[in-house]
N, C-alpha and C positions, 0 to 999 in steps of 0.2 A: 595820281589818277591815270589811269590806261586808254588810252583810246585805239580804236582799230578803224584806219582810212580806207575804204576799198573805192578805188577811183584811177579808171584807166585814161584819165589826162593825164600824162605827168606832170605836166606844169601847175597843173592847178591842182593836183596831189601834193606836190612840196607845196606850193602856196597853202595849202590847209596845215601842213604837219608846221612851216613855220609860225603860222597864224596859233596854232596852238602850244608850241611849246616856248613860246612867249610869253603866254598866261601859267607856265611852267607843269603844261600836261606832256605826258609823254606818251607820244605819236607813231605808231608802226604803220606802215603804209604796202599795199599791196594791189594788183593795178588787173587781175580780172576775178569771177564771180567762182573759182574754182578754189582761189587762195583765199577770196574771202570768206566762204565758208568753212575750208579747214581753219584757216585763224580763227574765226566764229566761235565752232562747236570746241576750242581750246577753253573757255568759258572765264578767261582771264580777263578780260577785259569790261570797264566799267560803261562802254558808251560802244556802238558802232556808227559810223558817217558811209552811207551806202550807195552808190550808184545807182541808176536802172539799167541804163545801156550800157552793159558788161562784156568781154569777151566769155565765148564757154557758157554762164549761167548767167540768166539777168539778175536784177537785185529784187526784182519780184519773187525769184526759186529762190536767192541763198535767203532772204527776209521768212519769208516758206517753214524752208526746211528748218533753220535755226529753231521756230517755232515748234516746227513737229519733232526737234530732237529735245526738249525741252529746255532750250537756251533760253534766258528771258531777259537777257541783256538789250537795254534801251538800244532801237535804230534811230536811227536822224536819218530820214531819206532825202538828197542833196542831188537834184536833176534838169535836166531841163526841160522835161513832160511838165506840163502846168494845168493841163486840163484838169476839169472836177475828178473826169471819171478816172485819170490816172492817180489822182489823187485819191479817191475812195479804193480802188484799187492794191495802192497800195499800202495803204492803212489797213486795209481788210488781210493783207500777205504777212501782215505783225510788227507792221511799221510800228513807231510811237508818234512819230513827228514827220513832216513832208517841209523842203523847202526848194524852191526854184534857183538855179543858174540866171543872171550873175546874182549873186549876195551880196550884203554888207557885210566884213569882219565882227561888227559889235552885233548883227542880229544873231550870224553864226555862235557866234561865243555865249550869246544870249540864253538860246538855245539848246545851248548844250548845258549851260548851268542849271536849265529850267527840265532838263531831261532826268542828269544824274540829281539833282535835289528831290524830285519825285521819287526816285528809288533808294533815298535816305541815306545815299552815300557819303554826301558832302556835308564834312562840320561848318559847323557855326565858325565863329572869327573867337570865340571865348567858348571853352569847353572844358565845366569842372570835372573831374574822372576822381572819385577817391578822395584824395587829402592835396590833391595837386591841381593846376591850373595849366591848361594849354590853352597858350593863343596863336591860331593858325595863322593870322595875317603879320605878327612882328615874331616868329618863331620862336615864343618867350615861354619857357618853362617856368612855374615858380609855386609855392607855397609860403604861405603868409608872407615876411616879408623879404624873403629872402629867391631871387630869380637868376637864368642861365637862358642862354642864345644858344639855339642850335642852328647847324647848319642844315642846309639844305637837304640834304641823305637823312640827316638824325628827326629832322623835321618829318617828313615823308616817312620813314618807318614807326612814327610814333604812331601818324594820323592813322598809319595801316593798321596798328596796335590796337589805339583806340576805339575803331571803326568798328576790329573783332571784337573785341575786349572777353576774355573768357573763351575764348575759343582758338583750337593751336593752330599756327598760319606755319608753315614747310617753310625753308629756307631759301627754295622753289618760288614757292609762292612771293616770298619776300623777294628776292631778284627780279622776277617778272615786273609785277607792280611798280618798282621803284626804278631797278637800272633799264628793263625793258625787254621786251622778248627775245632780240638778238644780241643783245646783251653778253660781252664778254666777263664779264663779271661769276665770281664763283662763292663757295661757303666762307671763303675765310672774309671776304669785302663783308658780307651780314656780321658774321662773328665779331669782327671789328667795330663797325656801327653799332651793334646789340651791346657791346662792352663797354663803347662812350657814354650812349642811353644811360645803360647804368649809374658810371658814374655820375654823371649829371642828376639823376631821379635821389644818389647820396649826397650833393654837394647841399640840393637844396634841403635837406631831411625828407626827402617822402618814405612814405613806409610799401608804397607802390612797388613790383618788383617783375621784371621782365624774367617768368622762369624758363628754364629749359627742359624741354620732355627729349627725353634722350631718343638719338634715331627719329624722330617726327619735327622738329619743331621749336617754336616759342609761343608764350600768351601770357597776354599783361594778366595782372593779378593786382585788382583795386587795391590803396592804403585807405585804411580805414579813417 
């Protein structure tokens, strides 16, 4: 899962991207209200964590505009304005959620879970797809009685798979999500994860099969 930090503390910008990719979200961080809306309207991203007091655009305009571009990626607005009215305010600008400076770690985290679950992103901890069983929380692939462990990358672009399922996700797309926006990573690292996948979908027999649409893409294709 992607998240996009816009928050011109630095210190408590890393303190956020650590706090999150501890719970193994991956965290781009960007630190006034100019960069937060071009990463924004990118439309990559599963969650945004927003400032208000921004350099350039408050997080009033980029929450705004996002809106009026037809972004409809969850805000978490995360500030130190606490008043009602800054609050209705900003919920009215296309917030989803408002939370006050300082935070707890577990209400933040809370809250983000309670964000993206609303927008039906995030599986269950057991998810039957087809003739096959993923479990997100011990990365256990398996079919009847016969199971495989994936790692971390293979794990992660299944959950993307499954998430579309039926639908063809760019190679693009798969880099962004998993390795991250700035992301040194290229077609052959997917190509390679998509080929383990594989394997793995034949070690356990599933009849499930990751195809390739030539020049666009991949998409899972349920075993019956």
């Amino acid at each position: 899962m992607q998240i996009l930090i816009v928050e011109d503390e630095k210190r408590l910008a890393e303190a956020l991207r650590e706090i999150l990719t501890a719970q193994k979200y991956m965290a781009d961080v960007v630190y006034d209200g100019n960069d937060g809306l071009d990463y924004g309207l990118s439309g990559i991203y599963d969650l945004i964590i927003l400032d208000i007091m921004l350099p350039y655009r408050d997080g009033f305009e980029v929450a705004h505009e996002l809106r009026r571009k037809k972004i409809q990626t969850p805000i978490l607005m995360l500030t130190a304005k606490d008043t009602i009215g800054d609050k209705v305010f900003g919920l009215d600008s296309g917030a989803d959620d408002y939370m006050t400076k300082p935070f707890a770690p577990e209400e933040l985290l809370a809250r983000v879970k309670a964000l993206t679950r609303r927008r039906g992103e995030v599986m269950l901890d057991e998810t039957d797809c087809g003739d096959f069983n993923f479990n997100a929380s011990t990365s256990m692939l398996s079919k009847g009685s016969k199971s495989v462990h994936l790692n971390f990358k293979e794990a992660e672009i299944l959950k993307l798979l499954i998430a579309n399922r039926d639908i063809i996700l760019s190679k693009e797309d798969i880099i962004t999500k998993v390795w991250g926006y700035d992301s040194d990573a290229g077609s052959n690292n997917v190509e390679a994860y998509i080929s383990f996948l594989r394997r793995k979908f034949h070690f356990i027999g599933s009849s499930a099969e990751i195809k390739t649409v030539k020049k666009v893409g991949y998409r899972l294709e349920n075993g019956a």
